[in-house]
C-alpha positions in Angstrom: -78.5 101.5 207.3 -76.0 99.7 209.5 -76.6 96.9 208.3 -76.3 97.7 204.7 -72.5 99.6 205.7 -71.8 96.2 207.3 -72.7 94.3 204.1 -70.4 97.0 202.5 -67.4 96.6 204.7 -67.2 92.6 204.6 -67.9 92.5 200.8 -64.8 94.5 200.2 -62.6 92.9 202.7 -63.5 89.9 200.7 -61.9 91.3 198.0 -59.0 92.0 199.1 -57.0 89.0 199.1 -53.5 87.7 198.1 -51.9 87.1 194.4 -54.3 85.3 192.2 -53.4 81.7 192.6 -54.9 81.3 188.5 -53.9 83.7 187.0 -50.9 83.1 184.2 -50.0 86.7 183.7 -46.3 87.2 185.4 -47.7 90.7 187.6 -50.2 89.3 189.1 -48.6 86.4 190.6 -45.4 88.3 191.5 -45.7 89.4 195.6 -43.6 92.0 194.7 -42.9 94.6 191.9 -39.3 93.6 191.7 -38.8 90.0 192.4 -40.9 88.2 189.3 -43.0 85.5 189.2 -42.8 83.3 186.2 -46.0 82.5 184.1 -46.3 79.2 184.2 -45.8 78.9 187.8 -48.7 78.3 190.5 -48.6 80.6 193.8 -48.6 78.7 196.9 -48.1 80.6 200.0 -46.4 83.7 200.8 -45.1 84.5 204.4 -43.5 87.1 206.5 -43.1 90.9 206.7 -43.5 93.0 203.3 -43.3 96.7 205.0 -40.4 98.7 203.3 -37.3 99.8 203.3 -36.5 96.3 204.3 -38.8 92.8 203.8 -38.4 89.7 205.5 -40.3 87.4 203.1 -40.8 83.6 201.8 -43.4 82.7 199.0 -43.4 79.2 197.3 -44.4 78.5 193.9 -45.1 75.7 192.0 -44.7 73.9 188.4 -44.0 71.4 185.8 -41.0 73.9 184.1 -37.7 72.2 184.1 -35.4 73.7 186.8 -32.9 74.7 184.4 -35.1 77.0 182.2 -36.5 78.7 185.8 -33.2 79.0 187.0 -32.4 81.0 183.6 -35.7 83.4 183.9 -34.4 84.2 187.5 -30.7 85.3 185.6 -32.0 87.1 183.4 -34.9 88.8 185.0 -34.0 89.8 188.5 -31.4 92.2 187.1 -33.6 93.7 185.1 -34.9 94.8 188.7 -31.8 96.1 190.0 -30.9 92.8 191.3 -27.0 91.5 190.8 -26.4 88.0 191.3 -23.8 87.4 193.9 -23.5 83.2 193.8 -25.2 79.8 192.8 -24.9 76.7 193.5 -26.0 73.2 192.9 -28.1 71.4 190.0 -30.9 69.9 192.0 -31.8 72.1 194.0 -30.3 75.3 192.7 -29.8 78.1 195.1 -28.8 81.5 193.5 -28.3 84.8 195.7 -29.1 88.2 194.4 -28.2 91.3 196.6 -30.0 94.7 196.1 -29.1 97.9 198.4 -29.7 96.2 202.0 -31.7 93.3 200.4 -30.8 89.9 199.5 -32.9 87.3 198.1 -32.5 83.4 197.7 -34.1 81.5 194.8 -34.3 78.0 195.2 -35.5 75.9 192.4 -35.8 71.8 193.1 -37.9 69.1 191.5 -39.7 66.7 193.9 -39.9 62.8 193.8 -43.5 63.7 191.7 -41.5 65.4 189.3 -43.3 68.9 190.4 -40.9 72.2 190.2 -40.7 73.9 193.6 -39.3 77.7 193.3 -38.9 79.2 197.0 -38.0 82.9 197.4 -36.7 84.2 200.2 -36.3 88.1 201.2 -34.5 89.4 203.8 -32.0 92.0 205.2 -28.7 90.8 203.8 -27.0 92.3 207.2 
């Protein structure tokens, strides 16, 4: 009987694991409810402290979409979210800032040398 409750507890730990890193639907890639993920983007890694009111989070995706059309989802999604843009900057990288209540969070969207599309979000206490 122990043995079988054992099985039982490390089958289901096993299933409990981050976003999946497949999957092209935008809600399951998204770490979070209110900072999106878009759909054509890979998860990489995800980072830090996710326990509310306040996160302290990095999670890195990864692509072949032009920076210019991610930089435009970010726009026009994260508000949708209760985000408000406060500043961007750049071409290549582009860093745009989006403050909400005692949140703000960086996008940064660059192409490497490979011509791969890097999108790193960053959550934090905007103090």
């Amino acid at each position: 009987m122990k043995k079988i409750l054992f099985l039982s507890i490390l089958i289901m730990a096993g299933c409990e694991s981050g976003p999946d890193k497949t999957d092209s639907g935008m809600k399951s890639k998204a770490v979070f409810p209110d900072v999106p993920a878009h759909g054509s983007m890979k998860y990489v890694t995800g980072i830090g402290q996710a326990n509310p009111p306040l996160r302290s989070y990095k999670q890195i995706y990864r692509g072949k979409i032009q920076v210019t059309h991610l930089v435009r989802f970010y726009r026009e999604t994260m508000p949708t979210h209760g985000w408000k843009e406060v500043s961007s900057h750049g071409d290549d990288p582009v860093l745009t800032t989006f403050q909400k209540n005692q949140e703000e969070c960086e996008v940064r969207v660059e192409t490497t040398p490979s011509q791969e599309t890097i999108v790193t979000i960053a959550i934090g206490y905007k103090g």
